[in-house]
Legacy VTK file of the C-alpha trace (Angstrom):
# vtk DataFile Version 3.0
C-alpha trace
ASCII
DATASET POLYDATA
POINTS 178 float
136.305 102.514 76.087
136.066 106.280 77.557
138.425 104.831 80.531
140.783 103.127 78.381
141.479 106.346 76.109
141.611 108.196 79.258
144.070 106.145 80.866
146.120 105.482 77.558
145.746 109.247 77.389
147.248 109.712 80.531
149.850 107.060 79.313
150.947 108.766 75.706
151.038 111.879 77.847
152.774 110.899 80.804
155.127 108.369 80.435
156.067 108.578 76.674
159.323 106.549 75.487
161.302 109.362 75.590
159.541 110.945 79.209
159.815 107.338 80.518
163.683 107.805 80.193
163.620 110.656 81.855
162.116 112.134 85.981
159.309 114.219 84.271
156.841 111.613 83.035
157.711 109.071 86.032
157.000 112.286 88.378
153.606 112.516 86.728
152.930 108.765 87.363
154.307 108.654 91.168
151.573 111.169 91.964
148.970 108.639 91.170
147.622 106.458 93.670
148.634 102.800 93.830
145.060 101.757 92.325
145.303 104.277 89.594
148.875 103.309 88.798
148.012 99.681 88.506
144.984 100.368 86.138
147.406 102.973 83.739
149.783 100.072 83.417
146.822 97.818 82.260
145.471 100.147 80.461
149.156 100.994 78.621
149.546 97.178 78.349
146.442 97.328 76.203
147.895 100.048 74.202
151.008 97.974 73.637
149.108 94.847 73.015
147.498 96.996 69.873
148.799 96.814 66.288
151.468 99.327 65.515
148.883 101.289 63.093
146.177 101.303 65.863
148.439 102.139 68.323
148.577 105.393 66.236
145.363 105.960 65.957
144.877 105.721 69.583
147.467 108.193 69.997
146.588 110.625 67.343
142.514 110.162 69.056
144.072 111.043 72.150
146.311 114.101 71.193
143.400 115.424 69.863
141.132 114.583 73.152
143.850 116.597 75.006
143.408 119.571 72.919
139.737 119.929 73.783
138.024 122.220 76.054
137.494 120.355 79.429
133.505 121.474 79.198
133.596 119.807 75.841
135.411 116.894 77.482
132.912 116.941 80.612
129.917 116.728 77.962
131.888 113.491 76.012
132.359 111.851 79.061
128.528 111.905 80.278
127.752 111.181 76.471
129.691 107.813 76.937
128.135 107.165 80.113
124.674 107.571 78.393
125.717 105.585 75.430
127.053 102.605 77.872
123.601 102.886 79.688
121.906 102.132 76.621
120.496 98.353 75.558
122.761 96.744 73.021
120.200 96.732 70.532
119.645 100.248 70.573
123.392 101.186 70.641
123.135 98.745 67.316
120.265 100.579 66.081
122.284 103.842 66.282
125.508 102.669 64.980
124.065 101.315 62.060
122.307 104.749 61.299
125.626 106.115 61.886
127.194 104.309 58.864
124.205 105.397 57.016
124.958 108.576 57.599
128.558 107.888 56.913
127.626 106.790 53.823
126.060 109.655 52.601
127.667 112.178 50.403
129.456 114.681 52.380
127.181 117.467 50.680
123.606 115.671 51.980
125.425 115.217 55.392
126.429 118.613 55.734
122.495 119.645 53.991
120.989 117.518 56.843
123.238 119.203 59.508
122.188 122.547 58.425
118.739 121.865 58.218
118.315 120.279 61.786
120.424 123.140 63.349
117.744 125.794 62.157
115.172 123.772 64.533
115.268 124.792 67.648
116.423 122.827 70.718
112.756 122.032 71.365
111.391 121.302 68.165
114.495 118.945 68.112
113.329 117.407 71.166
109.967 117.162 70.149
110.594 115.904 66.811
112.873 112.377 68.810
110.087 112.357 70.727
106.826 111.624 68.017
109.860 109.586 66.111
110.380 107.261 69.169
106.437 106.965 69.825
106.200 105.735 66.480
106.058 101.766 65.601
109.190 100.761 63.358
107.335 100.272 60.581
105.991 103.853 60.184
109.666 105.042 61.361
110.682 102.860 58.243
108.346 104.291 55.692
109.572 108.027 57.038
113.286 107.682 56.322
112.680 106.352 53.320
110.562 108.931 52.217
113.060 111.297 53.855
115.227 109.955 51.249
113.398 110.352 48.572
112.394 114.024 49.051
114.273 116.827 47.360
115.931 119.537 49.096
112.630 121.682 48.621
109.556 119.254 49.961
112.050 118.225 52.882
111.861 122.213 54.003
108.734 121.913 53.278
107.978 118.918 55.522
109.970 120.950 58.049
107.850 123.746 58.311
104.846 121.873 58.156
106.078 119.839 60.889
106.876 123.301 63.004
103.026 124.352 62.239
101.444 120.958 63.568
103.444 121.182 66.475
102.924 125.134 67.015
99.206 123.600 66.459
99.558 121.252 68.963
98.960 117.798 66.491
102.239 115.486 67.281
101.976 112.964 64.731
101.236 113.553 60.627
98.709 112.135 58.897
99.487 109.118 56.246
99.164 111.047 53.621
101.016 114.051 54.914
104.074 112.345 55.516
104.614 110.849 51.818
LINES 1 179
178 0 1 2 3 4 5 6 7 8 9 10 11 12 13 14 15 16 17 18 19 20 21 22 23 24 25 26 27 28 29 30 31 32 33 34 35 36 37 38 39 40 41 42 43 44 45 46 47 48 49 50 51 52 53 54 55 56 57 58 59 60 61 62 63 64 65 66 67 68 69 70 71 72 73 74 75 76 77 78 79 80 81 82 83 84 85 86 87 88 89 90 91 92 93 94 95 96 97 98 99 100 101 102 103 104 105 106 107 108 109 110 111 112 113 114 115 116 117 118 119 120 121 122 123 124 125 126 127 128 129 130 131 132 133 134 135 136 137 138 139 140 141 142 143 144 145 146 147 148 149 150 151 152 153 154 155 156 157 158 159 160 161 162 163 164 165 166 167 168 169 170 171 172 173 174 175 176 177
């Protein structure tokens, strides 16, 4: 998927209807190695092949992929490569809690943004880590009393999960978690 927005990318940007008319975009293209020219042309087939509304979307996605920083596009880039490394079933797992989060009222999103920035990289790390050691079940009963918890026991929770691991205890009791 990163390859074919990259490709249609260089596509909306180099060989646009109205650049394809003209020497500029076609310069752009003839600089390209054979291979690379025959995988833009798939690639722009694909685009064409697309409903006109997604066709804009594409575009629009890639306008705006143009107008980031190259670091920022250097970190996408090895995001998607981690993401296609993945098992299906855990790139299912994580989609799903993605339209979960979707879901949410923008206010709780935004809450839960601010909340896990103020942990630091480590306790961020640290905190994936005990979740992922955890069986499903127990993972489970911990979003859903996540959930449940108002603003004030989830900083609570927080800072009680800071002290175990200051402490050096990874995983809460039963009891503690609720």
């Amino acid at each position: 998927m990163a390859l074919l927005l990259l490709g249609l990318g260089l596509w909306v940007g180099w060989a646009s209807p109205t650049e394809a008319q003209g020497t500029k975009g076609r310069d752009r293209v003839d600089k390209l190695s054979p291979v690379e020219r025959d995988w833009l042309e798939k690639q722009s087939k694909a685009l064409r092949d697309l409903p006109p509304e997604e066709q804009q979307r594409v575009r629009k996605n890639l306008r705006h992929w143009g107008q980031l920083p190259e670091e920022q596009r250097t970190q996408l880039r090895a995001r998607w490569q981690e993401w296609q490394q993945l098992p299906p079933e855990q790139r299912q797992r994580l989609k799903q809690r993605y339209e979960e989060f979707q879901r949410l009222p923008p206010e709780e999103r935004q809450r839960l943004r601010e909340e896990l920035q103020r942990l630091s990289p480590e306790e961020r790390k640290r905190l994936r880590d005990t979740l992922r050691r955890l069986p499903p079940e127990e993972r489970q009963r911990l979003r859903e009393a996540w959930r449940r918890a108002s603003p004030d026991e989830r900083q609570r929770l927080l800072e009680e999960a800071r002290n175990r691991g200051s402490a050096g205890s990874e995983r809460p009791s039963a009891g503690e978690a609720r």
